[in-house]
N, C-alpha and C positions, 0 to 999 in steps of 0.2 A: 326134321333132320337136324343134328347136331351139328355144334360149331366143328369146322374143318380146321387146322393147323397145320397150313405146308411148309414144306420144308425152308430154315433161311439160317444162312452161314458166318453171319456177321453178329448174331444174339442165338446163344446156346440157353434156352431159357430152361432146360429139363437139368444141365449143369449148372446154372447156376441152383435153383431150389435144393439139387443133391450136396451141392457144394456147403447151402447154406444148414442143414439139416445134419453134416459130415464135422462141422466145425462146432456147431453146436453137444454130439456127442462127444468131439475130440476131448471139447471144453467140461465136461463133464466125466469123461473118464482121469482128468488131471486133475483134474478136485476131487475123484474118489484117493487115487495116487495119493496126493497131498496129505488127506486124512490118513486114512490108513498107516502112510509110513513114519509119519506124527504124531498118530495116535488122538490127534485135537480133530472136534468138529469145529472150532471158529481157528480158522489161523491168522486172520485179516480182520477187520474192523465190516469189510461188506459181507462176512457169509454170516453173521449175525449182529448189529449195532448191538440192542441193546441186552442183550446175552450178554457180549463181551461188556459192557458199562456194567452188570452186575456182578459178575465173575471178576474186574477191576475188583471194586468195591469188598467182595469177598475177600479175596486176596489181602489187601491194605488191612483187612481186622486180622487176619491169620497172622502178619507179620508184627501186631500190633501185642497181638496174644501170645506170641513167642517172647517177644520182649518182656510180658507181665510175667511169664514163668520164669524168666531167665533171670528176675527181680525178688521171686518169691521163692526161689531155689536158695536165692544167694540168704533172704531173710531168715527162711527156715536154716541152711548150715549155721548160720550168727545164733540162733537162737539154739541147737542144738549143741554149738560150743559153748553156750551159755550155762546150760544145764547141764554138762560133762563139767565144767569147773565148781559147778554151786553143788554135784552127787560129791566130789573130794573134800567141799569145802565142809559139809555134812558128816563123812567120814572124821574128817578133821574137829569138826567140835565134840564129836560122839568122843576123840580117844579124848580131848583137852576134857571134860566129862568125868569120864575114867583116871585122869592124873589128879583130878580134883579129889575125887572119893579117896582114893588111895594115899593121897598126903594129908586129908583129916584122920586117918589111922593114927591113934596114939603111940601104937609101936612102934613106929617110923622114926627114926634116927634122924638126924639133922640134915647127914649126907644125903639119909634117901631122899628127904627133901629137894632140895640141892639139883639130884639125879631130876626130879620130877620138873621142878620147873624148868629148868634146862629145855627138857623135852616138851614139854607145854610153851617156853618162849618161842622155841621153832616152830611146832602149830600157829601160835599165833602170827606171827611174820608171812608163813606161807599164805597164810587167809587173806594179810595185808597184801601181797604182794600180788594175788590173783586179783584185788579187786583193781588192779593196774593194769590189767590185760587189755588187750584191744584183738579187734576182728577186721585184717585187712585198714590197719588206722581208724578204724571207728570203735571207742571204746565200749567193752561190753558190760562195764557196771557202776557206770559214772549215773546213772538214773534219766538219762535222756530218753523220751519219749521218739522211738522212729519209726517213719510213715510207710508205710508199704505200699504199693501200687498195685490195687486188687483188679482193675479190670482196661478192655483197651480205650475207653474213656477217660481212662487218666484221672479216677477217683481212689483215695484212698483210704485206709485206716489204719492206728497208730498200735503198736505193739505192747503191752503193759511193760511199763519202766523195770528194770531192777536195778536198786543203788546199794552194791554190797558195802561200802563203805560210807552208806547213812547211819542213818541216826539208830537203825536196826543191829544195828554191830559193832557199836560207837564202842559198847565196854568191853567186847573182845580184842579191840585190836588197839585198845588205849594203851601206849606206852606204860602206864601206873600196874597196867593187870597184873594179879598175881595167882599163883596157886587157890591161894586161900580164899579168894571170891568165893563168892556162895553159891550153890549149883544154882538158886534159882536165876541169876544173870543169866548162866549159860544154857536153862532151860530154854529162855527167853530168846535168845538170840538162835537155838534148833528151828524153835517155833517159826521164824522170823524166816531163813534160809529155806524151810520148807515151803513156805509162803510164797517166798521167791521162787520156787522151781513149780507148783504149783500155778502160777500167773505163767512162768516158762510153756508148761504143758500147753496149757491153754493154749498161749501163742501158737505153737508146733502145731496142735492139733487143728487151730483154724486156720493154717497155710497149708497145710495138705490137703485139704476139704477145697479150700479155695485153688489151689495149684487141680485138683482132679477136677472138678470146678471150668477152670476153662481149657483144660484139656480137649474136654467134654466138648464143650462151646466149640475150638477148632476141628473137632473132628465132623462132626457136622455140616459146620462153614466147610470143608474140605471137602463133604461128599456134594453140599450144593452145586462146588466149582465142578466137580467133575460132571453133574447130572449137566451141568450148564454146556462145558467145554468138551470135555472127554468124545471120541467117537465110539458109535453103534457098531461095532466091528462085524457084528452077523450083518445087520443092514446093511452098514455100507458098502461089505462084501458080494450082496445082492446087487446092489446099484452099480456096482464094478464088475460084473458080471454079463451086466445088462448093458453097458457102456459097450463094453467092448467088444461085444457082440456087433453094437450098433455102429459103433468105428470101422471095423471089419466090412461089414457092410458096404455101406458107406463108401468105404474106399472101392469097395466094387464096383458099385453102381454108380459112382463117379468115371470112374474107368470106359465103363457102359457109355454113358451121358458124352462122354468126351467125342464117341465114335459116332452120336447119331448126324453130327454133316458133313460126311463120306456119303451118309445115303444122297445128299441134295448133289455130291459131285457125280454119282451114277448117271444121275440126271442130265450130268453135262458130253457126256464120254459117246 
């Protein structure tokens, strides 16, 4: 014969289990709640430690990574205004070039002369004067070598210098210049400008590589944090489903539970 449990009015022990079993779904249909309207499965440091400690960690490179872009963006603009002034400065010796042949012409007159170098002295100055340019106060042809910031480790590598007022262009923009130089000088100093935008290239081409590079890298990192954090929405749609069901419940047969010691006062009446 089984245990018997009679009736007693002072310890409602079927309410308290339903009670505890009611609070337990309550507490579980609020943490569906939570997520859901969040969109996060960890909101708190207890619905997952060490999830949250790596999705931290995630996070800190992503922010680290934005930063290298936002460094390599700015290197790549400098470098591409570097090469927009060194394509002018190329057009510009190509016509200094052309003044030169046309004033060794014997039929040229003195004036046409004259007209020529004119026009050749202002080529030459503009050339001078570009290699005075600066990018945001960091000058863009003085031949400083600058460092770039490739990754979120905080290493770098240096950009190939260009110093258009070295020793490369020394005889175009020498005050003495004149018409009558020999093209081979100003062959030399093409050579030299191409040179330069050729190292430019370069440059451009390996910060875009490196900028798509760690794009790459946070995108990635980006989808870890979400595999990490992000919520199941079909799951936890089920689990919320099932909760509240069980809340529902619950509060029924808490209701229920509440009436059974009315039965023990029957007993009194």
């Amino acid at each position: 014969m089984g245990f018997q449990q009679g009736f007693r009015i002072n310890t409602n022990t079927a309410s308290l289990d339903t009670y505890r079993s009611y609070t337990a779904s309550q507490a579980g249909l609020e943490r569906n709640i939570e997520r859901l309207s969040s969109g996060l499965r960890i909101n708190r440091a207890a619905d997952d430690a060490a999830g949250l400690a790596a999705a931290t960690k995630f996070n800190a490179a992503i922010s680290l990574n934005d930063a290298v872009q936002n460094n390599l963006s700015s290197a790549l603009s400098y470098s591409q205004t570097q090469d927009g002034f060194l394509q002018k400065v190329s057009k510009a010796l190509d016509r200094m070039s052309e003044l030169m042949t046309l004033s060794a012409d014997a039929t040229k007159s003195t004036n046409d002369k004259t007209n020529y170098l004119t026009e050749f002295t202002d080529l030459k100055n503009y050339i001078s004067d570009i290699g005075t340019k600066d990018f945001n106060g960091v000058s863009l042809f003085d031949g400083t070598s600058m460092a770039v910031t490739k990754d979120s480790d905080a290493n770098t590598w240096s950009l190939n210098a260009t110093a258009l007022n070295g020793a490369d262009l020394v005889s175009v923009i020498a005050s003495g210049f004149v018409v009558t130089s020999t093209l081979a000088t100003m062959t030399t100093a093409i050579e030299s400008v191409s040179t330069h935008r050729a190292q430019i290239g370069a440059n451009i081409q390996r910060l875009q590589l490196t900028n798509e590079q760690v794009g790459i890298l946070n995108e990635n990192l980006a989808a870890s944090v979400s595999r990490i954090t992000d919520v199941d929405v079909a799951s936890e749609s089920t689990r919320f489903a099932k909760y509240n069901i069980l809340v529902q419940s619950g509060t029924a047969m808490l209701a229920q539970a509440n009436l059974l010691p009315q039965n023990a006062l029957r007993l009194l009446s």
